[in-house]
mmCIF file of the N, C-alpha and C atoms, coordinates in Angstrom:
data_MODEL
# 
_entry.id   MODEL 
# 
loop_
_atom_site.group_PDB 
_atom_site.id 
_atom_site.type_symbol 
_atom_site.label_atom_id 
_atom_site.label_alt_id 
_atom_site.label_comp_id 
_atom_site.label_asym_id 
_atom_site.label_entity_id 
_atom_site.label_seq_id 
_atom_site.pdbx_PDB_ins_code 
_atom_site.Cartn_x 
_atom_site.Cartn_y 
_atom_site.Cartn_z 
_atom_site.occupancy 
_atom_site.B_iso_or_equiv 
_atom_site.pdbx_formal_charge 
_atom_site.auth_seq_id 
_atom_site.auth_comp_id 
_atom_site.auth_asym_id 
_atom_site.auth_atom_id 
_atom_site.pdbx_PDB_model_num 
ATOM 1   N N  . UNK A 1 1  ? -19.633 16.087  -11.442 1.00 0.00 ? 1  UNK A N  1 
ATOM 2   C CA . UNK A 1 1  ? -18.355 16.406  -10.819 1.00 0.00 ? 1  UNK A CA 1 
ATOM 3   C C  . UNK A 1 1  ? -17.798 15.155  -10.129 1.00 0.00 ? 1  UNK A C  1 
ATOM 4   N N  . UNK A 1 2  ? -16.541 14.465  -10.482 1.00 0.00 ? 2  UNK A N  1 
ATOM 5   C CA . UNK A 1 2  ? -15.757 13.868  -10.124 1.00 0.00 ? 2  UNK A CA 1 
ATOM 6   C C  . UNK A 1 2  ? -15.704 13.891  -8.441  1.00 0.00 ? 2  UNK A C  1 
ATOM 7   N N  . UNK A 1 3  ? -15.651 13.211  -7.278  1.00 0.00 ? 3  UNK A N  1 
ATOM 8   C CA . UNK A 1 3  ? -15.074 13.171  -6.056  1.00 0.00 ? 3  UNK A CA 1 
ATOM 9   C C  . UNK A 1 3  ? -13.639 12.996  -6.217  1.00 0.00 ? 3  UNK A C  1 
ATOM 10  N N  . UNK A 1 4  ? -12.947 13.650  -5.156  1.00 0.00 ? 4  UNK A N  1 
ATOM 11  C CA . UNK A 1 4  ? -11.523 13.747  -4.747  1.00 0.00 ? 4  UNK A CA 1 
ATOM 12  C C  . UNK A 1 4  ? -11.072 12.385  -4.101  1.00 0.00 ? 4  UNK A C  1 
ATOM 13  N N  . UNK A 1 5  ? -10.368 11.524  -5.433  1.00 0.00 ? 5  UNK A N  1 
ATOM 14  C CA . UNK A 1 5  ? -10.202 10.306  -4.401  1.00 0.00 ? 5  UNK A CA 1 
ATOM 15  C C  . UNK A 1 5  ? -8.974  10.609  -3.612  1.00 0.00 ? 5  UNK A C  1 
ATOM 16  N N  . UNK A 1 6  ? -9.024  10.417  -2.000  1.00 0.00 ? 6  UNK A N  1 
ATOM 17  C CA . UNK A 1 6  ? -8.016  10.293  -1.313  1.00 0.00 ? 6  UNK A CA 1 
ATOM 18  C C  . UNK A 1 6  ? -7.150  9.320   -1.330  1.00 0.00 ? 6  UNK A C  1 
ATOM 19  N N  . UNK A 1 7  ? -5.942  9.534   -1.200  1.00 0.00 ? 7  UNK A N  1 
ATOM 20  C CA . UNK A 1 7  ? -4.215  8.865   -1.528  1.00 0.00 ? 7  UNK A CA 1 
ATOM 21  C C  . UNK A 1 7  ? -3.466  9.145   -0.196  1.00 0.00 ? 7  UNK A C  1 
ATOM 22  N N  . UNK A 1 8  ? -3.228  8.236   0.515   1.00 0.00 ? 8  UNK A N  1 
ATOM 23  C CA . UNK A 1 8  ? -2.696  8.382   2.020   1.00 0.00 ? 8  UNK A CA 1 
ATOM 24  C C  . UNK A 1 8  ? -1.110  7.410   1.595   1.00 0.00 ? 8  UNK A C  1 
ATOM 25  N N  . UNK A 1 9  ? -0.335  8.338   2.014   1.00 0.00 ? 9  UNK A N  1 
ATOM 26  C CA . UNK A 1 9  ? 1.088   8.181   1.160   1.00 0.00 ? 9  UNK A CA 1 
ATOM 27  C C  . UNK A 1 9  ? 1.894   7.704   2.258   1.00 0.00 ? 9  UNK A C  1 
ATOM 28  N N  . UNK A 1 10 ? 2.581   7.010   2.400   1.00 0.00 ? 10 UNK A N  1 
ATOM 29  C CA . UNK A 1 10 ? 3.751   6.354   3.177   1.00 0.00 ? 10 UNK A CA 1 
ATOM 30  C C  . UNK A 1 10 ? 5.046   5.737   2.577   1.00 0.00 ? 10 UNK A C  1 
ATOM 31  N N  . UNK A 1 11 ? 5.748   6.392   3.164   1.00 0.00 ? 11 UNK A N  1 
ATOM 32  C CA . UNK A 1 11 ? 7.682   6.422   2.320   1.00 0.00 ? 11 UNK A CA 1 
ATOM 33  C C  . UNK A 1 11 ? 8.272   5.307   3.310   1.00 0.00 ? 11 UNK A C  1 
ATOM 34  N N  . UNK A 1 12 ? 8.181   3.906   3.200   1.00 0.00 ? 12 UNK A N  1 
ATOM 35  C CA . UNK A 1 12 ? 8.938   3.113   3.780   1.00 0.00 ? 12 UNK A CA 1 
ATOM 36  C C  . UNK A 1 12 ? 10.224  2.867   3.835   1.00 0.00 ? 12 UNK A C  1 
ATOM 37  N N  . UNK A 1 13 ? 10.829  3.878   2.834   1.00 0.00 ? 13 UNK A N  1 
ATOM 38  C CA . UNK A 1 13 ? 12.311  3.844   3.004   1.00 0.00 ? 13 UNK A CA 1 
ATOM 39  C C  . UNK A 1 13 ? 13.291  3.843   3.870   1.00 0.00 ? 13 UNK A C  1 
ATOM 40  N N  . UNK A 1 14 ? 13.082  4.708   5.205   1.00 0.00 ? 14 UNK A N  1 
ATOM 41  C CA . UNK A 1 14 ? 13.622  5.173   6.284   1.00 0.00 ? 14 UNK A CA 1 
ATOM 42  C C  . UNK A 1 14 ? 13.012  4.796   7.354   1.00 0.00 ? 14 UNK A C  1 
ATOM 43  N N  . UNK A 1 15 ? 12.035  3.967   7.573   1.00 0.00 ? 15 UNK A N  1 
ATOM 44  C CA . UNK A 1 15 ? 11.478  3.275   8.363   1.00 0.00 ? 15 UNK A CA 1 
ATOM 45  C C  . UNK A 1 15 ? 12.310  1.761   8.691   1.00 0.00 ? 15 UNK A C  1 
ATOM 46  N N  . UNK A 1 16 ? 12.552  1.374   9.826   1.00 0.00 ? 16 UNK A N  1 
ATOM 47  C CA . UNK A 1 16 ? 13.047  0.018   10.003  1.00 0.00 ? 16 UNK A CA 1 
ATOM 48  C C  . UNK A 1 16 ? 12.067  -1.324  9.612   1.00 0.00 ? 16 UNK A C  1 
ATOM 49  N N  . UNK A 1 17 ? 12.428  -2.071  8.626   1.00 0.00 ? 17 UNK A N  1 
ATOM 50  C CA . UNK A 1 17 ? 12.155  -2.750  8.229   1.00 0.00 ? 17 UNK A CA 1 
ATOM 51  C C  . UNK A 1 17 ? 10.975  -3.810  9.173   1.00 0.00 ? 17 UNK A C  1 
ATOM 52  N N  . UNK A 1 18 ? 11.013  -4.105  10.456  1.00 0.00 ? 18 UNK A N  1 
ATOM 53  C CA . UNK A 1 18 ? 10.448  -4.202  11.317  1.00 0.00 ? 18 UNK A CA 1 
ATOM 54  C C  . UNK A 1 18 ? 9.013   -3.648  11.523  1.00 0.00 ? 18 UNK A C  1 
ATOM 55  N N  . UNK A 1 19 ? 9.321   -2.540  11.393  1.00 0.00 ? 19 UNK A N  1 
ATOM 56  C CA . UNK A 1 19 ? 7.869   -1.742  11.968  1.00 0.00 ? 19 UNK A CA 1 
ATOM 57  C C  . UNK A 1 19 ? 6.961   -1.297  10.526  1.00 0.00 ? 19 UNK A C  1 
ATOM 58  N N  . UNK A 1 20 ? 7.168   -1.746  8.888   1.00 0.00 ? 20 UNK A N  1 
ATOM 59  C CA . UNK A 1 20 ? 6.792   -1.507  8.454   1.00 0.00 ? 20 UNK A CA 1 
ATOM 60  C C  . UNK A 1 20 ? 5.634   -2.163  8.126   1.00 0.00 ? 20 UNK A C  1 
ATOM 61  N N  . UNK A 1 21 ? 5.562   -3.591  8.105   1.00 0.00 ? 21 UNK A N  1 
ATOM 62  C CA . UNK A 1 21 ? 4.087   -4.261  7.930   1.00 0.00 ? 21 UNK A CA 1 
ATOM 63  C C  . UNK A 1 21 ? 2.869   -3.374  9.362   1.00 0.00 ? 21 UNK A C  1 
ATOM 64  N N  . UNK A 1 22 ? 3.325   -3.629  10.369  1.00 0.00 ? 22 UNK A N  1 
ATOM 65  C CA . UNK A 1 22 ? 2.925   -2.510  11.222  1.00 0.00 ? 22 UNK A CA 1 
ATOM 66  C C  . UNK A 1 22 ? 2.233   -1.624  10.628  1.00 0.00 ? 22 UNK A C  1 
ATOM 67  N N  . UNK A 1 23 ? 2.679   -0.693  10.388  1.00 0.00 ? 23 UNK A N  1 
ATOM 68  C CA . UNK A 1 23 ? 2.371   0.728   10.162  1.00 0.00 ? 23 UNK A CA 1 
ATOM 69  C C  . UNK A 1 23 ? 1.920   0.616   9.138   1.00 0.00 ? 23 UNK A C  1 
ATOM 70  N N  . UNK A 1 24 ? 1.715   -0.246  8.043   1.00 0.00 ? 24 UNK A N  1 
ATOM 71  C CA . UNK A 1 24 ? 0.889   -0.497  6.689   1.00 0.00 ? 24 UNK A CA 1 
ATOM 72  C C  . UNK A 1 24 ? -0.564  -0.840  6.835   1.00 0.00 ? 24 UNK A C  1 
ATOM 73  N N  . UNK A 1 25 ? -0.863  -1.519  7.906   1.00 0.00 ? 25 UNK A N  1 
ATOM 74  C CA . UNK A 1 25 ? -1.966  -2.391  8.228   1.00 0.00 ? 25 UNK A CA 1 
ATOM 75  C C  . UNK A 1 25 ? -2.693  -0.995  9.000   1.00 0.00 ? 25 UNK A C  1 
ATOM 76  N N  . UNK A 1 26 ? -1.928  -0.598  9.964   1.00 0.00 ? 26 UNK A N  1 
ATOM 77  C CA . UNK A 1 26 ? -2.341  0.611   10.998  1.00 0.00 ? 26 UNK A CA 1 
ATOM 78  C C  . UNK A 1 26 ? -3.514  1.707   9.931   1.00 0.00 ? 26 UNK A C  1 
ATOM 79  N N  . UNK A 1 27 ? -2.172  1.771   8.914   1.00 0.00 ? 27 UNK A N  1 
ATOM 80  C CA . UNK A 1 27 ? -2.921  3.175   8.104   1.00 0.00 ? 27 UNK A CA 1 
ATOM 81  C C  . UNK A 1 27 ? -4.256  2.659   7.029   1.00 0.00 ? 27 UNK A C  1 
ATOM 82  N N  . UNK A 1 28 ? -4.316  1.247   6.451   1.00 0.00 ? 28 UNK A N  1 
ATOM 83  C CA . UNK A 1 28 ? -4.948  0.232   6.021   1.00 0.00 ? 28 UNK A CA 1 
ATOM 84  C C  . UNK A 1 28 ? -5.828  0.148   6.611   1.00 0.00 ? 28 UNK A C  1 
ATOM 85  N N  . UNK A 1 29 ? -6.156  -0.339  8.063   1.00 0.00 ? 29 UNK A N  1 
ATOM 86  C CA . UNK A 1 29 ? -7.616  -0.127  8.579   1.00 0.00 ? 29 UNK A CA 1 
ATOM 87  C C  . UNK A 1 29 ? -7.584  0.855   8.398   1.00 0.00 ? 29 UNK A C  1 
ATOM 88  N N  . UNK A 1 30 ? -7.829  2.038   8.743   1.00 0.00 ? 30 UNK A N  1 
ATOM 89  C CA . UNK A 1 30 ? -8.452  2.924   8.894   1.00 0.00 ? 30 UNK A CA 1 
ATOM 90  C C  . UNK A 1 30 ? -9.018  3.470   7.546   1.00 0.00 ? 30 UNK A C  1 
ATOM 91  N N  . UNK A 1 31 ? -8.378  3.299   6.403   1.00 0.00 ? 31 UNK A N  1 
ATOM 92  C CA . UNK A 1 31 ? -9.132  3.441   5.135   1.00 0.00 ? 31 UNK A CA 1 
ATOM 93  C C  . UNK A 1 31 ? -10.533 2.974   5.252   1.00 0.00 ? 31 UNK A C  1 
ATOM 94  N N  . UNK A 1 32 ? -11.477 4.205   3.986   1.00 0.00 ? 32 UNK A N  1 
ATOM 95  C CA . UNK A 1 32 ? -12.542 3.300   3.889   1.00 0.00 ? 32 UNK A CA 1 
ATOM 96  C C  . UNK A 1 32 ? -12.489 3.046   2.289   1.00 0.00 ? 32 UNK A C  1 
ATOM 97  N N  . UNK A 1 33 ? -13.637 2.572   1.702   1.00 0.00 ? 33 UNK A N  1 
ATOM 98  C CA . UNK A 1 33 ? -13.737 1.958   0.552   1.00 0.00 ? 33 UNK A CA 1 
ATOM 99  C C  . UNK A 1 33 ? -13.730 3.066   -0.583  1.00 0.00 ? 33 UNK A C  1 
ATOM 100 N N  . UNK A 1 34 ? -12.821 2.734   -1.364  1.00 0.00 ? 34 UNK A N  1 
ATOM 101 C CA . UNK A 1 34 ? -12.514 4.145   -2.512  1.00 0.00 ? 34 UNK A CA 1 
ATOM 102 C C  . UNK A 1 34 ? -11.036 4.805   -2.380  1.00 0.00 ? 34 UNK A C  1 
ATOM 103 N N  . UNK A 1 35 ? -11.139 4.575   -0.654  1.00 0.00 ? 35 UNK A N  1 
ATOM 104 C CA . UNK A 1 35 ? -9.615  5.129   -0.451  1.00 0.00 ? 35 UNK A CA 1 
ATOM 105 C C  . UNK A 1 35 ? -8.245  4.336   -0.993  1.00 0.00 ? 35 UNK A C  1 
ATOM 106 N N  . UNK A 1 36 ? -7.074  4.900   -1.286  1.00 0.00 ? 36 UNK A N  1 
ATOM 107 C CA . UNK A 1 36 ? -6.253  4.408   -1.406  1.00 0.00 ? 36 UNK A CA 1 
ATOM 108 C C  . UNK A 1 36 ? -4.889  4.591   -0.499  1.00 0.00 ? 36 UNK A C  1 
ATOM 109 N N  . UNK A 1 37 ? -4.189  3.683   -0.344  1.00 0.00 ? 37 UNK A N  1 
ATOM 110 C CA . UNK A 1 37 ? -2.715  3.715   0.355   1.00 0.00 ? 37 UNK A CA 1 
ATOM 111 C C  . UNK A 1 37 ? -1.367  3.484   -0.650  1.00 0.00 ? 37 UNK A C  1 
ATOM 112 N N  . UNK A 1 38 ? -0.924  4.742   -0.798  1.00 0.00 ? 38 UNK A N  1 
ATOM 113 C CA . UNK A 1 38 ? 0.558   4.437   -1.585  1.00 0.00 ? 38 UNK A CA 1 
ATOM 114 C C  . UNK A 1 38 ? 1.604   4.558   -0.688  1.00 0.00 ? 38 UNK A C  1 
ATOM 115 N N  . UNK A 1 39 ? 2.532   3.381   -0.963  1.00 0.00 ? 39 UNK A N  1 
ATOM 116 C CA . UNK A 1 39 ? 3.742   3.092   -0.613  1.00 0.00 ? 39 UNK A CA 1 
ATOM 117 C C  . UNK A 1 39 ? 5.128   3.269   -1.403  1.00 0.00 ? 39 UNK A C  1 
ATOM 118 N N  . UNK A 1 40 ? 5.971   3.571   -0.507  1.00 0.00 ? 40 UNK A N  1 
ATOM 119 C CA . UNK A 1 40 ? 6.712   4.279   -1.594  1.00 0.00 ? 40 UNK A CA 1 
ATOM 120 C C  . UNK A 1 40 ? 8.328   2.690   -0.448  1.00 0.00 ? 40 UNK A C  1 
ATOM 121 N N  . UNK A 1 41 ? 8.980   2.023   -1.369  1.00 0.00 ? 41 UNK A N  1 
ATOM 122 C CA . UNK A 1 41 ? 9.681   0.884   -0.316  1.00 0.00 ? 41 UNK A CA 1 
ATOM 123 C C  . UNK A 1 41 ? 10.478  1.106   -1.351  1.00 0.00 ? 41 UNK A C  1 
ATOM 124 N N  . UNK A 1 42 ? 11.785  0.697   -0.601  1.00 0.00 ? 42 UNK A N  1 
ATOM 125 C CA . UNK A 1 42 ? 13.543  0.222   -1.618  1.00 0.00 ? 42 UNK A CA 1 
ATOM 126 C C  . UNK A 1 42 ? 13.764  -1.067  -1.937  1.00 0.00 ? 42 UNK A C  1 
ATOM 127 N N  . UNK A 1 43 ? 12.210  -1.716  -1.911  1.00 0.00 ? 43 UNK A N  1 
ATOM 128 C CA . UNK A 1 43 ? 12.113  -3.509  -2.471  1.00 0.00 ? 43 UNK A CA 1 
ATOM 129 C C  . UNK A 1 43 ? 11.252  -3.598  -3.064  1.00 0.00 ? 43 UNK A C  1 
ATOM 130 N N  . UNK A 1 44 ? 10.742  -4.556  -4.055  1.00 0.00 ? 44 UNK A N  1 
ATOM 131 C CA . UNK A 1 44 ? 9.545   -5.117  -4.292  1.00 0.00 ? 44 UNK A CA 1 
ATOM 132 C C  . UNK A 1 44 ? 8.910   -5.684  -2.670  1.00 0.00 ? 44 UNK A C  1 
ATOM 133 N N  . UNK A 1 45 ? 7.470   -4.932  -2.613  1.00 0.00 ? 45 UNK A N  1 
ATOM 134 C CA . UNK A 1 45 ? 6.740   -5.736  -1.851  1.00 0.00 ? 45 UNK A CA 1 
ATOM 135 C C  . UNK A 1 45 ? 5.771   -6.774  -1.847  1.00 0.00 ? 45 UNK A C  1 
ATOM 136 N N  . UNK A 1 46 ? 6.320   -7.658  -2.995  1.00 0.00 ? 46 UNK A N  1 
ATOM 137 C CA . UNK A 1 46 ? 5.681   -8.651  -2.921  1.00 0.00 ? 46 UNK A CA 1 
ATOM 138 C C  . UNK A 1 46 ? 5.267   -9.303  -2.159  1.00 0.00 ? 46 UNK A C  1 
ATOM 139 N N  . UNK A 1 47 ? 6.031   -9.977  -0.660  1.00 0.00 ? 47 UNK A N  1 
ATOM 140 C CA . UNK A 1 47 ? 5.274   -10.109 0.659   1.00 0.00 ? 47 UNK A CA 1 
ATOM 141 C C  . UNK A 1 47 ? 4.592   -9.689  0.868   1.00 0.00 ? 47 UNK A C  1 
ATOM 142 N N  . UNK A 1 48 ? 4.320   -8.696  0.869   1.00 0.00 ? 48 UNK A N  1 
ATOM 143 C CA . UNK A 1 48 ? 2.997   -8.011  0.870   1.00 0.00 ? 48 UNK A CA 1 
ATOM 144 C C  . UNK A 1 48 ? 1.794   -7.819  0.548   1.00 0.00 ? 48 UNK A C  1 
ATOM 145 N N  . UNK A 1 49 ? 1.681   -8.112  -0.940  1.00 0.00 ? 49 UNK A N  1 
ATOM 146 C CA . UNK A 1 49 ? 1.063   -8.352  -1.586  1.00 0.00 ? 49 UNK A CA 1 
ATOM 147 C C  . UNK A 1 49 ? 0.077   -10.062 -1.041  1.00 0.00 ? 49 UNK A C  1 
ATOM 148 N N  . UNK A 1 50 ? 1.072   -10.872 -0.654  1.00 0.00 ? 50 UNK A N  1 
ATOM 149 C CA . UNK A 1 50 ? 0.381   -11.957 -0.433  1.00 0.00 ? 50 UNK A CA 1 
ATOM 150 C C  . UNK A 1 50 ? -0.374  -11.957 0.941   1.00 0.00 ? 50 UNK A C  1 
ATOM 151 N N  . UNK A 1 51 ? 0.288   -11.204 1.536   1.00 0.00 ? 51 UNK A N  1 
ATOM 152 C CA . UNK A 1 51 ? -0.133  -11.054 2.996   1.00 0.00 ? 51 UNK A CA 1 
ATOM 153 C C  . UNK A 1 51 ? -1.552  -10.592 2.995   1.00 0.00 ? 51 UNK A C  1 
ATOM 154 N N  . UNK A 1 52 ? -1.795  -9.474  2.139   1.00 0.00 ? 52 UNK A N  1 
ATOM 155 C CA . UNK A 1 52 ? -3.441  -8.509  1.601   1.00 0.00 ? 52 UNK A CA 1 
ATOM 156 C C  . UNK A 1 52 ? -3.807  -9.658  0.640   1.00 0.00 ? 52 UNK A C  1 
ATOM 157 N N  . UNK A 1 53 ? -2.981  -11.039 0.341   1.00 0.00 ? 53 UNK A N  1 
ATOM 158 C CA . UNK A 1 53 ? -4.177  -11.794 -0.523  1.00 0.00 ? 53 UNK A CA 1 
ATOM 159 C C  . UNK A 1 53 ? -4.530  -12.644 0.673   1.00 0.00 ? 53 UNK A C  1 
ATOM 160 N N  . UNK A 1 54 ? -4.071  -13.221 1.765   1.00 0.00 ? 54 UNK A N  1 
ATOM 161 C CA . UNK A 1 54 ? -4.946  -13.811 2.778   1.00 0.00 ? 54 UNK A CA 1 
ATOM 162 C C  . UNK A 1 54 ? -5.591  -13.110 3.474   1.00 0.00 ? 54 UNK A C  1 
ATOM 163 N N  . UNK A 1 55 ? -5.201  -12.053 3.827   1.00 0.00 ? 55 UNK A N  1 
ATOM 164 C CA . UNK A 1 55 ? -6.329  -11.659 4.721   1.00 0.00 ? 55 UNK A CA 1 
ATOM 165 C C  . UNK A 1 55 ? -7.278  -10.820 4.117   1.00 0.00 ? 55 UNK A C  1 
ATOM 166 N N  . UNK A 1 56 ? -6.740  -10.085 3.072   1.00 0.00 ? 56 UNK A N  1 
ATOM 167 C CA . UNK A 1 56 ? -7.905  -8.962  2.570   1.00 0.00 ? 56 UNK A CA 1 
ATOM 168 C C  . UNK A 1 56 ? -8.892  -9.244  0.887   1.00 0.00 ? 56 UNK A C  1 
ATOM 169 N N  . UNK A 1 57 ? -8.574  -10.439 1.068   1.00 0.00 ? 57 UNK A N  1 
ATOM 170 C CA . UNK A 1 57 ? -9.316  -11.341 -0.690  1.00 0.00 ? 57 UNK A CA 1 
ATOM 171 C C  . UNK A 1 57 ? -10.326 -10.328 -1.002  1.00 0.00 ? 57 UNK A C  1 
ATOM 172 N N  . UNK A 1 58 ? -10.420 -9.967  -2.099  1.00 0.00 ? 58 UNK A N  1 
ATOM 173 C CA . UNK A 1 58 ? -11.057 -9.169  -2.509  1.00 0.00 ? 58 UNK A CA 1 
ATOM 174 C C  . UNK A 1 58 ? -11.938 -8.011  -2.155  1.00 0.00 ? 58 UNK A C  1 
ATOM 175 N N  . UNK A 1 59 ? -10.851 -7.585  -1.296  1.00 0.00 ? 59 UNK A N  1 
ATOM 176 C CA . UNK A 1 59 ? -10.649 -6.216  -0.843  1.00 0.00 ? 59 UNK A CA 1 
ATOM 177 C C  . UNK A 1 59 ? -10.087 -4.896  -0.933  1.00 0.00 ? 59 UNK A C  1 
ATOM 178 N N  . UNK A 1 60 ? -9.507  -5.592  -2.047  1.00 0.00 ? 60 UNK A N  1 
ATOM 179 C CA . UNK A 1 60 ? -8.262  -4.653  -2.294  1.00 0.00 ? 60 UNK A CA 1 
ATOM 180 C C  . UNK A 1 60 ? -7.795  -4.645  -3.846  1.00 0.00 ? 60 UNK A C  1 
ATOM 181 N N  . UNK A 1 61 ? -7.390  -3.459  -4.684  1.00 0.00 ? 61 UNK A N  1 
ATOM 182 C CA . UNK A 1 61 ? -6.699  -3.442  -5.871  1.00 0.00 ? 61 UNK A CA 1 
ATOM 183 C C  . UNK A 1 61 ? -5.035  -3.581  -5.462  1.00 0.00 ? 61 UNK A C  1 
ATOM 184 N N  . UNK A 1 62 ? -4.344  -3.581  -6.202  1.00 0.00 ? 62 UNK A N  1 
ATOM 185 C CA . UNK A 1 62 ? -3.020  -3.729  -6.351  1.00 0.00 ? 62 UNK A CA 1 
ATOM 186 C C  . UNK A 1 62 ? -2.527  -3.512  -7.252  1.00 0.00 ? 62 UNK A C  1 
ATOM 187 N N  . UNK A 1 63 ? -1.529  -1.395  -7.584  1.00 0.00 ? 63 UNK A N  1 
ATOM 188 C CA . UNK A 1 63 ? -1.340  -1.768  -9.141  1.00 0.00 ? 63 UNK A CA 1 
ATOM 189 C C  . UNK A 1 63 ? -0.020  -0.699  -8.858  1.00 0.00 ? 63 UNK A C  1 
ATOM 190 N N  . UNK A 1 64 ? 1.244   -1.788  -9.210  1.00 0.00 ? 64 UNK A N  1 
ATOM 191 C CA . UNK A 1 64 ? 2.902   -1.165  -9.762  1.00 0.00 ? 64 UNK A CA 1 
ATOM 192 C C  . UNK A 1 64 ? 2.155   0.531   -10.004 1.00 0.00 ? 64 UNK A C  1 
ATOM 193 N N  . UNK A 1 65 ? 3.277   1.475   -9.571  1.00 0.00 ? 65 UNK A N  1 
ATOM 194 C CA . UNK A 1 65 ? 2.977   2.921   -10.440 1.00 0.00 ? 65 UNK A CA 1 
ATOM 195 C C  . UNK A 1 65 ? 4.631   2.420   -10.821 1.00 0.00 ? 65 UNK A C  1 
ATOM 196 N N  . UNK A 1 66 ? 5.425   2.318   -10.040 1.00 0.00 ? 66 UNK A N  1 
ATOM 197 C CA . UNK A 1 66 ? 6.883   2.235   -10.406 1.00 0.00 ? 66 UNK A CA 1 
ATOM 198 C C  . UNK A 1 66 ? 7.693   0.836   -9.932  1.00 0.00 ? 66 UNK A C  1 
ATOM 199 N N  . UNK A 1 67 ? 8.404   0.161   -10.901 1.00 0.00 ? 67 UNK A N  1 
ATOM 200 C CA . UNK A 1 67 ? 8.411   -1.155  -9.781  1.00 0.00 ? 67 UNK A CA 1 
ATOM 201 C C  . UNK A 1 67 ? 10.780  -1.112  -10.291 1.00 0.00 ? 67 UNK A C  1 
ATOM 202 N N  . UNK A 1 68 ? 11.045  -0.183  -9.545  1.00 0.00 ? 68 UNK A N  1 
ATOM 203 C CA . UNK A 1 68 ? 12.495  -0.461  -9.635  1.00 0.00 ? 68 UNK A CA 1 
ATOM 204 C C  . UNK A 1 68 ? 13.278  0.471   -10.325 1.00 0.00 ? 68 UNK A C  1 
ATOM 205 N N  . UNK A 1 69 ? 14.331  0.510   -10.646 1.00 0.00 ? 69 UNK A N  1 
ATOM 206 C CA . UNK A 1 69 ? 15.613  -0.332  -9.587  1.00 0.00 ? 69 UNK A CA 1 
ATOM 207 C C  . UNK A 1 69 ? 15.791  0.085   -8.308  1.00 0.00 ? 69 UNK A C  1 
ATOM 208 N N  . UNK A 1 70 ? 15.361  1.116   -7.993  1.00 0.00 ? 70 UNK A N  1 
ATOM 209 C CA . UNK A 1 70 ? 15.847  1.491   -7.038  1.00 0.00 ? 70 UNK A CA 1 
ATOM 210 C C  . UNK A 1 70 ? 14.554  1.479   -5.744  1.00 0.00 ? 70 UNK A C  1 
ATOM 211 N N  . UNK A 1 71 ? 13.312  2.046   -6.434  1.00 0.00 ? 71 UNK A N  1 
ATOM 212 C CA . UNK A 1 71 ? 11.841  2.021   -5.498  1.00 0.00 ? 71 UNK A CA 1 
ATOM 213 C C  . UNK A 1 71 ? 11.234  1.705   -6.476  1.00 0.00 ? 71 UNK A C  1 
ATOM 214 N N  . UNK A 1 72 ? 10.129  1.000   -5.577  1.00 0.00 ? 72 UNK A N  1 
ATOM 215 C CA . UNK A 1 72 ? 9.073   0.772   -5.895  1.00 0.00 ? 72 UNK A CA 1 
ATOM 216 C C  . UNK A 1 72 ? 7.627   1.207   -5.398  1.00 0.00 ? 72 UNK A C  1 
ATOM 217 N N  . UNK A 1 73 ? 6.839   1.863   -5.793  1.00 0.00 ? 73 UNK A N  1 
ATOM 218 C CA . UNK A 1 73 ? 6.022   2.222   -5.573  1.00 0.00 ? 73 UNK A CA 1 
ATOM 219 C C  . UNK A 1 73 ? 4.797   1.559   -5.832  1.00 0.00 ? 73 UNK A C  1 
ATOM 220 N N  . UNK A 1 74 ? 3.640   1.340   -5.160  1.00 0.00 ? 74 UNK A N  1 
ATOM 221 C CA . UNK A 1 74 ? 2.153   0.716   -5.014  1.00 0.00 ? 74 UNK A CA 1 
ATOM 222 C C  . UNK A 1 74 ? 1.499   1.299   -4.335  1.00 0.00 ? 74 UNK A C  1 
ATOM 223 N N  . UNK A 1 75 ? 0.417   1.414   -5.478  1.00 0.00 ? 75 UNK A N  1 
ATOM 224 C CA . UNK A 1 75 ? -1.055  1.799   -4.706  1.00 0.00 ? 75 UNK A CA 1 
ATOM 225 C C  . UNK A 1 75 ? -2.041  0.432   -4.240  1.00 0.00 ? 75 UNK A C  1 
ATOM 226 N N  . UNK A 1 76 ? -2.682  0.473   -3.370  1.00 0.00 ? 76 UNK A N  1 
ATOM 227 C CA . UNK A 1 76 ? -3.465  -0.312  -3.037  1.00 0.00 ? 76 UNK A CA 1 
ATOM 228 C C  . UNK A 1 76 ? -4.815  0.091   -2.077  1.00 0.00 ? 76 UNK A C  1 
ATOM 229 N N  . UNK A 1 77 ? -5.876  0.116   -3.296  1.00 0.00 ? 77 UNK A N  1 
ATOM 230 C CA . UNK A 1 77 ? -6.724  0.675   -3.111  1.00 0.00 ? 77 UNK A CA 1 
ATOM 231 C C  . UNK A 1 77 ? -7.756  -0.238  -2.280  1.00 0.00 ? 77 UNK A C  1 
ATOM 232 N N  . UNK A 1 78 ? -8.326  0.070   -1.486  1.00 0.00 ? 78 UNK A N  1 
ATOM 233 C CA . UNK A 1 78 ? -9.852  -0.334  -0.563  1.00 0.00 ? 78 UNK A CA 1 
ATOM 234 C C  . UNK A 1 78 ? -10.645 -0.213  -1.333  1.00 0.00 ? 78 UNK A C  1 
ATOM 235 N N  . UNK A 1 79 ? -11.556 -1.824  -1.633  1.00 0.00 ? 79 UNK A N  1 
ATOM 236 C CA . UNK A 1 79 ? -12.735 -1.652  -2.130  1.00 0.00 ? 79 UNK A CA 1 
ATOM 237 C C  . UNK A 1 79 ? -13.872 -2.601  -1.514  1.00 0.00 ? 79 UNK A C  1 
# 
């Protein structure tokens, strides 16, 4: 039997741009390994992406579910 991987979902859309690296990292620690964090943003977060390549080097997956025009969506899984 398969385990239930957990998916901890956050809609950055309506959030001020400001407080969103914030609140990414917030919900990010607290993951443990297996878990994942999807983001749901009205940009590519590529900043982002680089930001989890300095500090979290091979810690982390990173994979487009949807990348545009309008959202983009990423999972980024803890490993």
């Amino acid at each position: 039997m398969e385990d239930k991987k957990t998916i901890v979902e956050l809609d950055l859309r309506l959030m001020p741009p400001a407080e969103r690296h914030k609140k990414i990292f917030q919900i990010w620690d607290a993951l443990t390994p297996g878990e994942t964090l999807k983001i749901i943003n009205d940009h590519d977060p590529k900043p982002l992406w680089y930001q989890f390549e300095v500090e979290y080097k091979g810690k982390f997956k990173w994979q487009y579910k949807q990348e545009g025009p309008k959202d983009w969506i990423v999972e980024i899984k803890r490993i």
